[in-house]
C-alpha positions, 0 to 999 in steps of 0.5 A: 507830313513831318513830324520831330520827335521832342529831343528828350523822347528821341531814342539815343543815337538818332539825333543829327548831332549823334549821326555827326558824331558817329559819321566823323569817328574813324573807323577801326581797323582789326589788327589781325596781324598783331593779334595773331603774333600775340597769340603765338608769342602766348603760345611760345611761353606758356607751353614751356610753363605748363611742361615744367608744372606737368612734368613736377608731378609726374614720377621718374619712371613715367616720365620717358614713358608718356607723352611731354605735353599730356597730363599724369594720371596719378600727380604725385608730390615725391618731387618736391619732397625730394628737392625740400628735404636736400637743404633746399630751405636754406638755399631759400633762406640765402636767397632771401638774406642776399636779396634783402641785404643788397636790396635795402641798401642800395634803394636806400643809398640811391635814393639819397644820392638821386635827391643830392643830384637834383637838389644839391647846390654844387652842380659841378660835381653833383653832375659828375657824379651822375655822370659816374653813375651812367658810366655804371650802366655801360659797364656789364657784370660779366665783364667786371667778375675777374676784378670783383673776385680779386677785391673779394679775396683781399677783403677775406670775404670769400665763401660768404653771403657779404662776398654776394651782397656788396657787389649787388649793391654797387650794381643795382645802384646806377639804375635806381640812381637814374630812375629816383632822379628824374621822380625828384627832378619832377616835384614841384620846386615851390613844395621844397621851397615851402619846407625850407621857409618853415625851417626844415633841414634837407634830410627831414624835407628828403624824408617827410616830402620827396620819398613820399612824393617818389614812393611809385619810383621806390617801389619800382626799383625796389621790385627791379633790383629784387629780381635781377639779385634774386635770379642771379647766377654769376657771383654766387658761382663765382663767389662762394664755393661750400654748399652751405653758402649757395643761393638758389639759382645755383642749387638748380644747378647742382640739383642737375648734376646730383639727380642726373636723368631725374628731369622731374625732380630738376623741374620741381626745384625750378617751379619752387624756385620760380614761385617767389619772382612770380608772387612778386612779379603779381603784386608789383607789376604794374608799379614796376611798368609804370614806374620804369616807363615814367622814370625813363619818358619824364 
């Protein structure tokens, strides 16, 4: 004799239609291959992160004395003293007036000009204008120094930090053009046509309803292009030459070549460096990864 439990006094997961369910979810198969490559990819960058932190605190003298990879038994904080007390903050202070000066204008100038592309009425030359920002992304920094150096010089901007912040605009224009347009191309036409009725102009429309509406995408650009101009290399050794003017990428590099065989003091400025891009990176990480794959899949 047979007896069914009540529905409500079944415990879960017994009943025909939980055994249905489970019977028809496919099984998942342990990707041990993957895993075992994400592992070793962790490996191959954390072991040269966690050398360049041990290797800050330890003094120059132990440094050829003991194990890389091992600990110091007495940290010390010498090395950083030494890279703060050679002009490392105003190096620091470059950075950051390169960084913002190029950055506000550029997310600014982008932003008006991704909304003129989508919302503008002559199409004719509003698409080739955004052709001529595509164009800008085939075009590399390497291979446009020579002539950025000439209109430099004939500007007499050279040796200054506008010398660094125009060219920083114009490069980090074509990208954020390409991502803004496609968050504006996705706001509903009905929301601009709704303004319009109410008589607004197209900058309070641009202003109170599309950058609102596009603020993921700002943000993304914005955290982008405050990388890329943050860590570059090649104006600044190309465009400045007294140290009162150098940016911190460049310090490294004559802090390589002022201390020599100090690699501990070289790896403090690195770690100094770096701690500004990895605050950032924290806070706008995933705005910046969603916004670009939305920016680039919509």
């Amino acid at each position: 004799m047979t007896t069914t439990l009540p529905e409500a006094r079944r415990p879960p997961g017994t009943s025909p239609r939980d055994r249905q369910r489970r019977s028809s979810r496919p099984a998942r198969r342990r990707n041990w291959v993957g895993g075992l490559a994400g592992w070793l990819w962790l490996v191959v960058v954390a072991v040269p992160l966690y050398w360049t932190l041990i290797t800050s605190l330890k003094a120059q003298s132990h440094y050829y004395a003991s194990n890389p990879l091992v600990p110091p038994g007495d940290p010390t904080l010498d090395n950083y003293r030494l890279v703060v007390e050679s002009d490392f903050l105003r190096y620091f202070l470059n950075s950051v007036v390169v960084t913002a000066g190029a950055v506000v204008p550029a997310v600014v100038c982008s932003f008006m000009a991704a909304y003129a592309i989508v919302r503008g009425r002559h199409l004719q030359v509003l698409r080739a204008m955004n052709g001529l920002f595509l164009m800008g992304l085939a075009i590399p920094l390497q291979a446009t120094v020579i002539p950025v150096y000439l209109i430099i010089i004939k500007l007499q901007l050279y040796d200054s930090l506008p010398a660094l912040i125009l060219p920083s605009i114009a490069f980090a224009v074509p990208l954020s053009v390409l991502v803004l347009a496609n968050f504006v191309r996705d706001v509903p036409k009905e929301l601009f046509d709704s303004m319009r009725v109410d008589g607004a102009t197209e900058w309070t429309t641009m202003w109170r309803l599309a950058a609102p509406l596009t603020r993921p995408a700002i943000l993304t650009v914005t955290i982008f292009n405050a990388l890329t101009i943050w860590n570059g290399f090649l104006l600044p050794l190309v465009l400045t030459q007294s140290p009162e003017r150098r940016t911190l990428p460049l310090a490294l590099w004559t802090f390589q070549g002022q201390y020599g065989v100090n690699v501990p003091a070289v790896l403090a400025a690195v770690v100094l460096t770096t701690l500004p891009v990895l605050i950032l990176y924290a806070f706008g990480r995933r705005q910046l990864l969603s916004g670009l794959t939305a920016g680039f899949s919509r």
